[in-house]
PAROFI-713590 format. One record per residue: residue number from 0; x, y, z of N, C-alpha, C in turn; residue in one letter. Coordinates in Angstrom, 2 decimals. Example, Ala and Ser with C-alpha at 12.3 -4.5 7.8 and 13.67 -1.06 7.14 Angstrom:
// residues 2
    i     n.c1     n.c2     n.c3    ca.c1    ca.c2    ca.c3     c.c1     c.c2     c.c3  aa
    0    13.19    -5.69     7.80    12.30    -4.50     7.80    13.20    -3.30     7.80   A
    1    12.85    -2.25     7.08    13.67    -1.06     7.14    12.90     0.03     7.87   S
// end
This chain:
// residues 192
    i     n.c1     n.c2     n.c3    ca.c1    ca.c2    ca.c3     c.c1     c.c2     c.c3  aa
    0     7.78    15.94   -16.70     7.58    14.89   -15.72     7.24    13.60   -16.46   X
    1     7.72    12.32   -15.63     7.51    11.44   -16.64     6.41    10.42   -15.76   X
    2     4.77    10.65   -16.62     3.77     9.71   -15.48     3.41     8.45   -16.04   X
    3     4.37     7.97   -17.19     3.76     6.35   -17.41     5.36     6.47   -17.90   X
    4     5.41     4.42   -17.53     6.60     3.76   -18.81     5.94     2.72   -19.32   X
    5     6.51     2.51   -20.14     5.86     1.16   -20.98     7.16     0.76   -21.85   X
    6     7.49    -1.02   -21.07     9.18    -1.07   -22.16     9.26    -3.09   -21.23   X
    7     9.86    -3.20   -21.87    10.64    -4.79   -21.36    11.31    -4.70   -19.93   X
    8    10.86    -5.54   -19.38    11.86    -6.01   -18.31    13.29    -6.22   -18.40   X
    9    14.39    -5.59   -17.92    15.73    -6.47   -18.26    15.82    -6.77   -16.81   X
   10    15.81    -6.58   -15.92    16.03    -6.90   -14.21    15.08    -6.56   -13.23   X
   11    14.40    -7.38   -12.62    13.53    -7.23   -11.80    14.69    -7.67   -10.41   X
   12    14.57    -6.67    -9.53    15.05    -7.13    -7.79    14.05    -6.55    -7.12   X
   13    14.27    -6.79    -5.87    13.43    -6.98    -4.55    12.46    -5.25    -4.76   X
   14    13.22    -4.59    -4.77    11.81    -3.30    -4.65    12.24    -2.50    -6.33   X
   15    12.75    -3.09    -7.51    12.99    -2.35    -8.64    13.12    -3.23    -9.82   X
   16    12.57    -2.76   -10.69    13.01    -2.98   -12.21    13.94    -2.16   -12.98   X
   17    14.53    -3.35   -13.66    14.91    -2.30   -15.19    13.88    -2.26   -15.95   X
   18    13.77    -1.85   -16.67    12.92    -1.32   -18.18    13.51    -0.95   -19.16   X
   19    14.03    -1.64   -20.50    14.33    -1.27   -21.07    13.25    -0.78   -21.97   X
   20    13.64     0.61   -22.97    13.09     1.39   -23.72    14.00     2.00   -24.62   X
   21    13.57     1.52   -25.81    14.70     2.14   -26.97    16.03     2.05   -27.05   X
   22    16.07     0.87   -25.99    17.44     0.43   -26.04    18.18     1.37   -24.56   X
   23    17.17     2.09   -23.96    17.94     2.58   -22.71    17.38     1.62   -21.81   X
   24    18.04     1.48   -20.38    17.81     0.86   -19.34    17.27     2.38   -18.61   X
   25    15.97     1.95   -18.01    15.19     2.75   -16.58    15.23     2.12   -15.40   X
   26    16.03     2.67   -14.20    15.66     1.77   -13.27    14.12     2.37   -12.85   X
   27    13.20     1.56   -12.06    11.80     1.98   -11.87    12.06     1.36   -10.37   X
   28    11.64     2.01    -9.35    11.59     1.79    -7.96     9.67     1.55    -7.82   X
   29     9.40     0.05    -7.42     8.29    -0.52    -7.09     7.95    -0.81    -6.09   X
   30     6.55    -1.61    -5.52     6.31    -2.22    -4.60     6.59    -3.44    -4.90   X
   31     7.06    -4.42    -4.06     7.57    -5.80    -4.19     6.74    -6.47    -4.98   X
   32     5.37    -6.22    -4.79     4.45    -6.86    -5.10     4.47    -6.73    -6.82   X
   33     4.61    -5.47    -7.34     4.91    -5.66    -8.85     6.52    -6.56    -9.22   X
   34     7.32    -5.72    -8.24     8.77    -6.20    -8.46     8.45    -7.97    -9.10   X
   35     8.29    -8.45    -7.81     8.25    -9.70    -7.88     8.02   -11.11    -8.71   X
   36     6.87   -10.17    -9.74     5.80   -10.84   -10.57     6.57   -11.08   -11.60   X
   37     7.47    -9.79   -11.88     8.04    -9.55   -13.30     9.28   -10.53   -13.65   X
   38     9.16   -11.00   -14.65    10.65   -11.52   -15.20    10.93   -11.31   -16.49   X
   39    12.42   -11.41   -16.64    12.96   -10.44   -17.72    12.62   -11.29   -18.74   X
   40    12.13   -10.16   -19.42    11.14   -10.18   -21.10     9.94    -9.72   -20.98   X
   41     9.53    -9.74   -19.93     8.18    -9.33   -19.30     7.98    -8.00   -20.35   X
   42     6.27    -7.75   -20.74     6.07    -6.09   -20.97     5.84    -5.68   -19.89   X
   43     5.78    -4.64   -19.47     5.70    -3.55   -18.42     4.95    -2.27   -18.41   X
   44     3.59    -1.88   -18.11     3.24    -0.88   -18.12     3.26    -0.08   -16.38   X
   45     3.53     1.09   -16.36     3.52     1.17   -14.91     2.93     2.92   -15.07   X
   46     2.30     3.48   -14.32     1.87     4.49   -13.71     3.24     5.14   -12.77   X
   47     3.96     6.87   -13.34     5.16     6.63   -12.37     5.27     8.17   -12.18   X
   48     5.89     8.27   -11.01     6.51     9.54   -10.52     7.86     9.80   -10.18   X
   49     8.18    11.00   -10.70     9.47    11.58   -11.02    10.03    12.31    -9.83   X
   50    10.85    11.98    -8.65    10.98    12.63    -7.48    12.40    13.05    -8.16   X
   51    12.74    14.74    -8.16    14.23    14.87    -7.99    14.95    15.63    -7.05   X
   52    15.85    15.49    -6.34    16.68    15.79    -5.73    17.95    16.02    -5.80   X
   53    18.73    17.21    -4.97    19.98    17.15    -5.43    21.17    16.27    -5.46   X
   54    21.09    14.99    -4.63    21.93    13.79    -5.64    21.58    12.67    -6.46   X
   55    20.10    13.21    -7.02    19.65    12.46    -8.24    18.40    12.48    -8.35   X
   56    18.10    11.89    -9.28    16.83    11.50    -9.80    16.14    10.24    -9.96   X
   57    14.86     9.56    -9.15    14.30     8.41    -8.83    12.62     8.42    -9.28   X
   58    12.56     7.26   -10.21    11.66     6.90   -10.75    10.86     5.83    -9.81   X
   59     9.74     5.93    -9.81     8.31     5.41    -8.96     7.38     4.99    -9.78   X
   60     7.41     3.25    -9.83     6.27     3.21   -10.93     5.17     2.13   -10.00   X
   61     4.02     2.24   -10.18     2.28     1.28    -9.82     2.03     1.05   -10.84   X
   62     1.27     0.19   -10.50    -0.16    -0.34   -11.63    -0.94     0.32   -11.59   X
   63    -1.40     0.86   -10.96    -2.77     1.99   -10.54    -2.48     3.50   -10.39   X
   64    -3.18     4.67   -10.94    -2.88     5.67   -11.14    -3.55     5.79    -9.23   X
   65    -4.56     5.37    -8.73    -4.88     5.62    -7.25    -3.60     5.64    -6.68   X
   66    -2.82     4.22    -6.68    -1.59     4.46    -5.76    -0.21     5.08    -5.96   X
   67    -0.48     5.70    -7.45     0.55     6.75    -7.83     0.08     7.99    -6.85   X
   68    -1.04     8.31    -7.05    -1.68     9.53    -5.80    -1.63     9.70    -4.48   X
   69    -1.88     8.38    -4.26    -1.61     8.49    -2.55    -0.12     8.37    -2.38   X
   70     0.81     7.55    -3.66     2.60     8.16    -3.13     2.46     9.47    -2.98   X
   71     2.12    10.30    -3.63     2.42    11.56    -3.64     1.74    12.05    -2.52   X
   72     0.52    12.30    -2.62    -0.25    12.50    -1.03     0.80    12.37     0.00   X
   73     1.30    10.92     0.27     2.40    10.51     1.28     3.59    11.09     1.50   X
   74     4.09    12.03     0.25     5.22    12.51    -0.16     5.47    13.83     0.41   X
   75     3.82    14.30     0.88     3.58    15.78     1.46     3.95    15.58     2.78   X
   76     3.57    14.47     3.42     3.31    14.70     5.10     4.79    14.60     5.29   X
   77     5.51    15.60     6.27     6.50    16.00     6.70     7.18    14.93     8.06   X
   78     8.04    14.21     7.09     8.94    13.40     8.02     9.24    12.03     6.89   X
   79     8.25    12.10     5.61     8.30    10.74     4.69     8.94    11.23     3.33   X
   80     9.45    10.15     3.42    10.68    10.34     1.94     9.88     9.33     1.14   X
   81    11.01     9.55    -0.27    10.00     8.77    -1.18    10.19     6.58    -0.70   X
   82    10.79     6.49     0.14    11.19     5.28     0.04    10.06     5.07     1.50   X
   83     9.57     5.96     2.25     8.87     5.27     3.37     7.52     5.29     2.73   X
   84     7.30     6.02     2.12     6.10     6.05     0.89     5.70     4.90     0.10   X
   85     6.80     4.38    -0.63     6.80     2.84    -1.06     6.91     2.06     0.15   X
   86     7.46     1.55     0.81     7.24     1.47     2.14     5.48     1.33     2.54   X
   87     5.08     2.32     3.17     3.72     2.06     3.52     2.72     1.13     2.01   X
   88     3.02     2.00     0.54     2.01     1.51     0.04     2.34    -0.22    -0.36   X
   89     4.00    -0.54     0.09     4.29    -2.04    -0.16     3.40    -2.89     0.60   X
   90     3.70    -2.48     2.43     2.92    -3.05     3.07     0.83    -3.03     3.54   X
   91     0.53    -1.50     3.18    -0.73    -1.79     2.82    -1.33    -1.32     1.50   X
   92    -2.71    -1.69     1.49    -3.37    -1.25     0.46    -4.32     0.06     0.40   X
   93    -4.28     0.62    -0.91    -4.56     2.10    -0.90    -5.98     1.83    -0.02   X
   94    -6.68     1.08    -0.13    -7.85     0.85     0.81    -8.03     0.78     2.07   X
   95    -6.85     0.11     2.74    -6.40    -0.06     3.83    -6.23     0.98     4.69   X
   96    -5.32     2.21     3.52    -4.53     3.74     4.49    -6.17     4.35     4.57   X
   97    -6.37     4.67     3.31    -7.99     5.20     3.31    -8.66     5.21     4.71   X
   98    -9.29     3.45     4.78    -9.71     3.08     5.86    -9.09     4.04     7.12   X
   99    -8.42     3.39     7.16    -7.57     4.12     8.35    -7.57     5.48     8.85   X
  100    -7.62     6.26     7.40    -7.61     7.69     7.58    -8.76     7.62     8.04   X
  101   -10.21     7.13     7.29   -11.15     7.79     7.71   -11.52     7.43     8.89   X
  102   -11.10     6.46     9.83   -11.52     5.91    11.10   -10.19     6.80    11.92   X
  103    -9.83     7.31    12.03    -8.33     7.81    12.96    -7.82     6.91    13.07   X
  104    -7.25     5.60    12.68    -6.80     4.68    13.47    -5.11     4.35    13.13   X
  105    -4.55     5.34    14.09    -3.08     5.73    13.73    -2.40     4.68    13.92   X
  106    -3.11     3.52    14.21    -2.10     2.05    14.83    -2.08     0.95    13.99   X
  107    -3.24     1.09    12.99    -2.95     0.54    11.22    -1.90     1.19    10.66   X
  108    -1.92     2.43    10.57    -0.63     2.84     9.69     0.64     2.64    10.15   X
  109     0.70     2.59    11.68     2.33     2.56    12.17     2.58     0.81    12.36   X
  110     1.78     0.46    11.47     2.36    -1.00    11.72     3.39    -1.42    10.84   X
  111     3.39    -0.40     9.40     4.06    -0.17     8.77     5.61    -0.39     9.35   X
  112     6.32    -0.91     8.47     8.21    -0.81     9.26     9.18     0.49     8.55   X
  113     9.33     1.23     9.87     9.63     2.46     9.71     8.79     3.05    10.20   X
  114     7.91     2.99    10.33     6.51     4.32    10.46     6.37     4.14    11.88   X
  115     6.02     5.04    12.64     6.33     5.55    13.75     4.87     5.86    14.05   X
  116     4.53     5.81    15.46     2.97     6.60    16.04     3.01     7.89    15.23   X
  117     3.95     8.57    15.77     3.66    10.13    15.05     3.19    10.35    14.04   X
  118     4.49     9.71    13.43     4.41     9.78    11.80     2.99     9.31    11.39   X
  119     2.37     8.18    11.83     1.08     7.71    11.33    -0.22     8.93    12.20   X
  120    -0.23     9.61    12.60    -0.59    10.27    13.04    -0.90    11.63    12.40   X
  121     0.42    11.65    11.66     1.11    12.90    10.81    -0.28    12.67     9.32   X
  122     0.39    11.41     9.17    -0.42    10.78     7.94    -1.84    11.18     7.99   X
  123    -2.02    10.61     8.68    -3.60    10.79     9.09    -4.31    12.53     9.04   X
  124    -3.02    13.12    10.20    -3.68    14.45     9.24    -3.74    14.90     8.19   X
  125    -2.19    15.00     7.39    -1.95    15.11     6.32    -3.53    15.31     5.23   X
  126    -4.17    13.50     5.17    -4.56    13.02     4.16    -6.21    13.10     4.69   X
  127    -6.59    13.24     5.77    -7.96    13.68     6.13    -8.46    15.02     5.38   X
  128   -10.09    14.77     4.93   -10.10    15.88     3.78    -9.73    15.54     2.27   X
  129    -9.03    14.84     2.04    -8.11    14.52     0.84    -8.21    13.04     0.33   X
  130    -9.17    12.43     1.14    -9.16    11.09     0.60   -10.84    10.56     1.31   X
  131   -11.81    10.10     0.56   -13.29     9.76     1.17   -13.97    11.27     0.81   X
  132   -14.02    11.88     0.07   -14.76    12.90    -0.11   -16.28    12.48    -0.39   X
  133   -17.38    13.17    -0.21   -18.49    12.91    -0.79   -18.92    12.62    -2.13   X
  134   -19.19    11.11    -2.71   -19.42    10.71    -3.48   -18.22     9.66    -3.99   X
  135   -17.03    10.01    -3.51   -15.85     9.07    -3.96   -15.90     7.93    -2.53   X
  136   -15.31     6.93    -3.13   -15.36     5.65    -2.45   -16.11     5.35    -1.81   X
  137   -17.10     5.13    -2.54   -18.80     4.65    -1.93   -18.21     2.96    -1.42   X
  138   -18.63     2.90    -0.48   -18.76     1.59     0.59   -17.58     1.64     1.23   X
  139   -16.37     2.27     1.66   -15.43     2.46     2.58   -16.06     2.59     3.99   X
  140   -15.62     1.01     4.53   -16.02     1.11     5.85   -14.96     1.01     7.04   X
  141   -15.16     1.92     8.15   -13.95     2.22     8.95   -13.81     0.84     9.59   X
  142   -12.55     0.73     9.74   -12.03    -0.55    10.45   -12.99    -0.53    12.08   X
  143   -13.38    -1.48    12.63   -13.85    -1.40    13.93   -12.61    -1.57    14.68   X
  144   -13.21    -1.56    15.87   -11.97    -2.31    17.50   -11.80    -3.76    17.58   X
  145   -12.89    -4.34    16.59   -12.93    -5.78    16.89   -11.94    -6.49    15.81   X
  146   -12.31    -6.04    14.67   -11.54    -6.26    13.33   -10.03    -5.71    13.44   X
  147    -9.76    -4.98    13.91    -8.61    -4.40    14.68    -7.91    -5.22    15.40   X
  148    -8.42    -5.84    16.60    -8.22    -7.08    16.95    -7.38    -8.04    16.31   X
  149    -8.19    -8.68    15.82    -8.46   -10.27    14.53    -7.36    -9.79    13.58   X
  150    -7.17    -8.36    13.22    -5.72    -8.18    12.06    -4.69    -8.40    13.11   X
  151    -4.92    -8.01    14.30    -3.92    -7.53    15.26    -3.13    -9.02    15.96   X
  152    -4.12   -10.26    15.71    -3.91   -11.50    16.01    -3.82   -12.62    14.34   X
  153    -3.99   -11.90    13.56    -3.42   -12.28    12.24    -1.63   -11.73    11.75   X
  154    -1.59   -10.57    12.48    -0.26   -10.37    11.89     0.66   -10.79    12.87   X
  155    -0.02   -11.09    14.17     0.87   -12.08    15.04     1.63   -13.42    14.86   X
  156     0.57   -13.49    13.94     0.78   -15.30    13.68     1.58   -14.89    12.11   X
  157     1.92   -14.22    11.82     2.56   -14.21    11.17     2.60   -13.78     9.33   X
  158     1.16   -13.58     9.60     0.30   -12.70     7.93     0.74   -11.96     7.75   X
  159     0.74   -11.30     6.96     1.20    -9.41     6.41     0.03    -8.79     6.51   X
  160     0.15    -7.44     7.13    -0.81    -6.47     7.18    -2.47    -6.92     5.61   X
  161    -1.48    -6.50     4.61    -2.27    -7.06     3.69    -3.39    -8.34     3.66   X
  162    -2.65    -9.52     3.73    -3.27   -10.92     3.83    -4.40   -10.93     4.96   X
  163    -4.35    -9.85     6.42    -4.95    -9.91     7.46    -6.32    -9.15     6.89   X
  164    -6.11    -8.04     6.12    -7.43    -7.14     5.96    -7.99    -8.04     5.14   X
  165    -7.23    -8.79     3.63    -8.09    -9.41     2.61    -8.68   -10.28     3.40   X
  166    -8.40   -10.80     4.25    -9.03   -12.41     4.86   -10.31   -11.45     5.80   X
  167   -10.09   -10.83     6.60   -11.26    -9.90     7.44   -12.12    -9.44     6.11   X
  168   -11.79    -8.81     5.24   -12.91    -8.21     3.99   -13.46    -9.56     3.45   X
  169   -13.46   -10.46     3.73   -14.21   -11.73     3.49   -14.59   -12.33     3.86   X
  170   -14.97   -12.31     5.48   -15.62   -12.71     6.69   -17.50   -11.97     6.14   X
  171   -18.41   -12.78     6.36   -19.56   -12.77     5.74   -20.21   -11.79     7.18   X
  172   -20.92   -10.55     6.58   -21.46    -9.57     7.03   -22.21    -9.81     8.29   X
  173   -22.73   -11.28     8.41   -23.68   -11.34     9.53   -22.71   -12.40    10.46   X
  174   -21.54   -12.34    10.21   -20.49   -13.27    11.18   -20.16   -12.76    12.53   X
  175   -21.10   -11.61    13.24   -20.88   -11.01    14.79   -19.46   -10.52    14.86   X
  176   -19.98    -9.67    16.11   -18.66    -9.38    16.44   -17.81    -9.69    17.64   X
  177   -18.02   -10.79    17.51   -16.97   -12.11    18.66   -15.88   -12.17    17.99   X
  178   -14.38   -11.58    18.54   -13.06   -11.43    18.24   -12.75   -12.92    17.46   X
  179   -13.25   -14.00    18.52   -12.52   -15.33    18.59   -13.54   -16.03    17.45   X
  180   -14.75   -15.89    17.30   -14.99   -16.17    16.09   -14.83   -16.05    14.54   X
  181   -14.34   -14.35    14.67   -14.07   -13.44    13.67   -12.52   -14.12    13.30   X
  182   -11.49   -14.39    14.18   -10.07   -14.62    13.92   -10.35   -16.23    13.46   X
  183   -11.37   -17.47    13.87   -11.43   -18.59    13.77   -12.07   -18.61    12.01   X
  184   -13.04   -17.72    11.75   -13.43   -17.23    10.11   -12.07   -16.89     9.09   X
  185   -11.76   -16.12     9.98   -11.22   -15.85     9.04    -9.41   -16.21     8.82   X
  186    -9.19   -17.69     9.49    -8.09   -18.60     9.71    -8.59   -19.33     8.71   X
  187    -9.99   -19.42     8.46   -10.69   -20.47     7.70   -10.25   -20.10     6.28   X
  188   -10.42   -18.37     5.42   -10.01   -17.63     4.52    -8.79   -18.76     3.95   X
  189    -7.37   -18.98     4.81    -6.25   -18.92     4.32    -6.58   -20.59     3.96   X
  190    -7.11   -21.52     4.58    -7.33   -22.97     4.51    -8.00   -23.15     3.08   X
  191    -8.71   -22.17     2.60    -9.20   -22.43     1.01    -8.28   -23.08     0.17   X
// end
């Protein structure tokens, strides 16, 4: 199995790199968010997983060995392929699904494109048990109804799932829980 690359950029596109190594080309299937950064000459270290199947073989590379885990985690629950997997972890953060898991809140995950009630539902069982154990991820706090909200009127206006939680995880602890204050805080976030 192959769980790291390390090699040059020759082509970065929308969800993949090349990598060259020893003079071979790797394609590496990413989240946009690495995709994006990279340009050719770039070094490249990535954290990766080896999915094979019978019409081929597809490489999965992160920055983080966490969100190499939760692909795979994702890879178990029955109905997700490896591309809705990248997929969820493109659009949120391993903190984010976490969250989610540990609050039930099957309507963070299906906000995902592709992902379905069920399916986030699915997820949720799947990965309950398996992610927040005792002693791991000390300060994981479940999303409320209100904050729920305020993402829910951030990704309206047009944020990414992502941009909505970072701007809410930076709303100052004693800021209440008034929807319309909470969404007016944290409109304030993006004005920095």
């Amino acid at each position: 199995m192959i769980v790291q690359i390390q090699g040059e950029v020759v082509h970065a596109a929308e969800d993949r790199l090349i990598i060259k190594i020893g003079g071979i080309g790797i394609q590496v299937f990413t989240p946009p968010s690495i995709s994006r950064q990279r340009l050719p000459g770039d070094m490249v270290f990535l954290h990766t997983h080896l999915v094979v199947r019978e019409d081929g073989w597809s490489l999965y590379g992160f920055e983080t060995i966490i969100e190499r885990e939760y692909f795979i985690l994702l890879l178990g629950v029955n109905g997700i392929g490896p591309r809705l997997a990248l997929m969820t972890l493109s659009t949120l953060s391993v903190d984010i699904i976490r969250k989610a898991v540990l609050s039930e809140q099957a309507d963070i995950l299906a906000r995902v494109p592709g992902l379905g009630k069920k399916t986030a539902q699915k997820i949720i069982l799947h990965l309950q048990g398996r992610v927040g154990e005792p002693g791991e991820f000390q300060g994981a706090v479940p999303i409320t109804n209100v904050d729920a909200e305020v993402l829910e009127a951030l990704t309206g206006l047009g944020y990414s799932v992502v941009e909505g939680q970072t701007a809410i995880q930076s709303l100052p602890r004693d800021s209440g829980q008034d929807v319309e204050e909470r969404l007016r805080l944290a409109l304030q976030f993006f004005s920095r």
